[in-house]
C-alpha positions in Angstrom: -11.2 -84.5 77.8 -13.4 -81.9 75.4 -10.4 -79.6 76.6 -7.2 -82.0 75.5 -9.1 -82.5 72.4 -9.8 -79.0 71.4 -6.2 -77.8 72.2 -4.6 -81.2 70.0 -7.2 -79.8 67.5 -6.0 -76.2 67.6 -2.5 -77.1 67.9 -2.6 -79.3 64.3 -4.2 -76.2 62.7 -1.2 -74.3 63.7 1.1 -76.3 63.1 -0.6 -77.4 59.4 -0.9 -73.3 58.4 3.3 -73.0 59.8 3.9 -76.0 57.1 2.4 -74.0 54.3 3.3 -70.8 55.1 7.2 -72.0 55.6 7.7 -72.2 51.4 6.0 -68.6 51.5 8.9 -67.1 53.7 11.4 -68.4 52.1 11.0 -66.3 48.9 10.1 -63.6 50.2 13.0 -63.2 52.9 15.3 -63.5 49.5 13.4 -60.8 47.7 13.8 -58.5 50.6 17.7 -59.5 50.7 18.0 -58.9 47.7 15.9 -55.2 47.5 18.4 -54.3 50.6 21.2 -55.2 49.0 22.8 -51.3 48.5 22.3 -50.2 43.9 25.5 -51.5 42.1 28.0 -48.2 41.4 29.5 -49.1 39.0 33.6 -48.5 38.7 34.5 -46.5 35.1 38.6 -47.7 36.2 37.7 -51.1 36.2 35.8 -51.1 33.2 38.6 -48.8 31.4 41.1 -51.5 32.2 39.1 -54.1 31.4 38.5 -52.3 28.3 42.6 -52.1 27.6 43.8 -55.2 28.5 40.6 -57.6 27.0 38.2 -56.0 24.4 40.4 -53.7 22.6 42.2 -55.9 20.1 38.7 -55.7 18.4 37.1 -53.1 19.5 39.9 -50.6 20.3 40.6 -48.8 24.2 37.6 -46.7 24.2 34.9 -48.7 21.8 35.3 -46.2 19.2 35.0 -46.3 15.3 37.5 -49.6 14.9 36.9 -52.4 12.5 33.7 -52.1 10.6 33.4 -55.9 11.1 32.8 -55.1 15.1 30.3 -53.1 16.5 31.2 -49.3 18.2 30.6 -49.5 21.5 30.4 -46.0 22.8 27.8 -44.6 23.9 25.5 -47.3 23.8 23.2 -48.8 26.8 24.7 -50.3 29.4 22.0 -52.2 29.8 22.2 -54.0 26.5 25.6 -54.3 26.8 25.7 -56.2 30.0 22.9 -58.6 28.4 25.1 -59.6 25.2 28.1 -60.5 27.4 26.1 -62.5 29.4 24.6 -64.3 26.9 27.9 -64.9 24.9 29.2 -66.9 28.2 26.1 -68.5 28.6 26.2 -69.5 25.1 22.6 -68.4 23.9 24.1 -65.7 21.8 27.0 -67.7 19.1 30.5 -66.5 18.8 33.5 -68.3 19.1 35.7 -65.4 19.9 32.9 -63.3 22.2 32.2 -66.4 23.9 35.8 -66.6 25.0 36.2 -63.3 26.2 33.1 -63.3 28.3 33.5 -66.2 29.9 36.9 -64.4 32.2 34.3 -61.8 33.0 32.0 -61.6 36.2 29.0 -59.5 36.3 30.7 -56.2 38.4 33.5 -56.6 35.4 30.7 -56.4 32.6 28.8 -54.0 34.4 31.7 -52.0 34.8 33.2 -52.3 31.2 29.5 -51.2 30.1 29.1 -48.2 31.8 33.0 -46.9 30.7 31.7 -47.1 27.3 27.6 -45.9 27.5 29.6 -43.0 29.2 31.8 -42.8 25.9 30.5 -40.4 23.2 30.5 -42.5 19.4 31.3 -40.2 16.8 28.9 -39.4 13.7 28.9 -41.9 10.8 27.7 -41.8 7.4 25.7 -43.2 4.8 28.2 -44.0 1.8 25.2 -44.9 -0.9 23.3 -42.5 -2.0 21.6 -44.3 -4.3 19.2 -46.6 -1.3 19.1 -44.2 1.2 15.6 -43.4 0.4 14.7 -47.1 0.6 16.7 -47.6 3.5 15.0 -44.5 5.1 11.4 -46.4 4.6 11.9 -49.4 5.5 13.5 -47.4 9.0 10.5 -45.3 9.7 7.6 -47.5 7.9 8.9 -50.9 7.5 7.8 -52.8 4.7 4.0 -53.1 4.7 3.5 -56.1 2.3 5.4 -58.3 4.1 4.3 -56.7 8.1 8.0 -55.7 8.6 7.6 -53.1 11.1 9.7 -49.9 11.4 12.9 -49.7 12.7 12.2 -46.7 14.5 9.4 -48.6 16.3 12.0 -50.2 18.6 15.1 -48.0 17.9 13.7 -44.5 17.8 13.3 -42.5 14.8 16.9 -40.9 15.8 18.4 -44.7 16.7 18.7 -43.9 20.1 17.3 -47.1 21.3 15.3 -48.2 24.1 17.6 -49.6 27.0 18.3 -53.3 27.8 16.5 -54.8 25.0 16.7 -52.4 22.0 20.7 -51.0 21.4 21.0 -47.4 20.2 22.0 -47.9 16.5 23.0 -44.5 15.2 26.1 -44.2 13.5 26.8 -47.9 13.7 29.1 -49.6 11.0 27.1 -50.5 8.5 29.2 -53.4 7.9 28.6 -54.4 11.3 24.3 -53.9 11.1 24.3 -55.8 7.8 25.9 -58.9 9.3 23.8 -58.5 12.4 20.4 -58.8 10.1 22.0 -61.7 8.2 22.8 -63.5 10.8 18.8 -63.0 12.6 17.5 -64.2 9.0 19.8 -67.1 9.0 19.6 -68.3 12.4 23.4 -67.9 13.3 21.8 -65.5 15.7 19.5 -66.3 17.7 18.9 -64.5 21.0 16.4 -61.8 19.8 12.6 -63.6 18.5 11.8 -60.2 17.5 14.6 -59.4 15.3 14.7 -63.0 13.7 11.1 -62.5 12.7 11.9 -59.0 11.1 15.1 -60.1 9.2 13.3 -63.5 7.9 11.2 -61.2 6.1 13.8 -58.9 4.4 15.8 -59.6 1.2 20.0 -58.8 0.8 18.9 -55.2 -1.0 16.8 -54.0 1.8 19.0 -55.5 4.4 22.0 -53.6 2.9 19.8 -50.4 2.3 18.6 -50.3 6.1 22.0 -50.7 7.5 23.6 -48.1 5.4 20.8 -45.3 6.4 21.4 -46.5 10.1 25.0 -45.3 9.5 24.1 -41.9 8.7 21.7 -41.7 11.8 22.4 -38.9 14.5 
């Protein structure tokens, strides 16, 4: 009897460590899928059609130097890229007309359309005011001091290179296009950066305008 009773015992104690272990396995077994799963390659002539026949109305074939009101694409992370598009079809990130265009797109197609234009090279801008391009140079590479507004260059890289994923590379970038971009943080119309809409809350119109004109000129 000692002998029944010891196995029933040992066989509940096996059975109670296979019920907790079960909900252990089961994540795991998907992060190993997923790390076997072979590195994403992505396809440039996918992303240069997808470039043709759905972004360039606004941002022209190549994401070059278009519209000031729209951001140049070349050249910048892939990374970041990838991240906006997503988050314009998912709707954390506001836009009415980038919502629409991301929502046709799968992941392979915005992974794709990224890396044809991070591969892209943007050509130099320029500053066009002379006259706040020293104030737009300090509040880029020492903020704003009385107000804790940290450098640009903190985040961005003293050159505006830009730290993949969450930081984009802003040299050379319309300055039109950076201006609105600040607005819109300080307002709330955009919304899908904390660290941004902290800085911009604490900037007025002239130092907004000053910054984004001295990003222009970056190289």
């Amino acid at each position: 009897m000692k002998s029944v009773a010891l196995f029933k015992s040992c066989l509940l104690s096996c059975m109670l460590v296979a019920s907790f272990a079960a909900p252990l396995l089961v994540p795991l077994t998907a992060r190993a899928a997923e790390a076997a799963k072979p590195a994403f390659k992505p396809d440039l002539a996918k992303g240069q059609a997808t470039s043709t026949n759905v972004c360039a109305a606004c941002h022209t074939a190549d994401g070059s130097r278009g519209s000031p009101a729209n951001p140049i694409l070349q050249g910048q992370h892939p990374e970041y890229l990838v991240k906006q598009l997503t988050e314009f079809k998912a709707g954390k990130r506001a836009n009415a007309i980038m919502t629409g265009m991301a929502s046709t797109l799968s992941e392979d197609d915005m992974k794709n359309v990224a890396a044809f234009y991070s591969g892209k090279q943007a050509k130099p801008g320029f500053a066009k005011n002379k006259d706040t391009v020293a104030l737009g140079e300090k509040i880029y590479r020492g903020g704003i001091a009385d107000r804790s507004v940290p450098a640009c260059a903190g985040c961005h890289s003293p050159t505006g290179a830009g730290i993949p994923a969450q930081y984009p590379r802003l040299a050379g970038q319309h300055s039109d296009y950076t201006e609105a971009q600040l607005v819109a943080f300080r307002g709330g119309v955009r919304n899908n950066s904390i660290v941004m809409t902290g800085v911009a809350a604490k900037m007025n119109d002239k130092e907004i305008k000053a910054v984004a004109d001295y990003i222009a000129g970056l190289r």
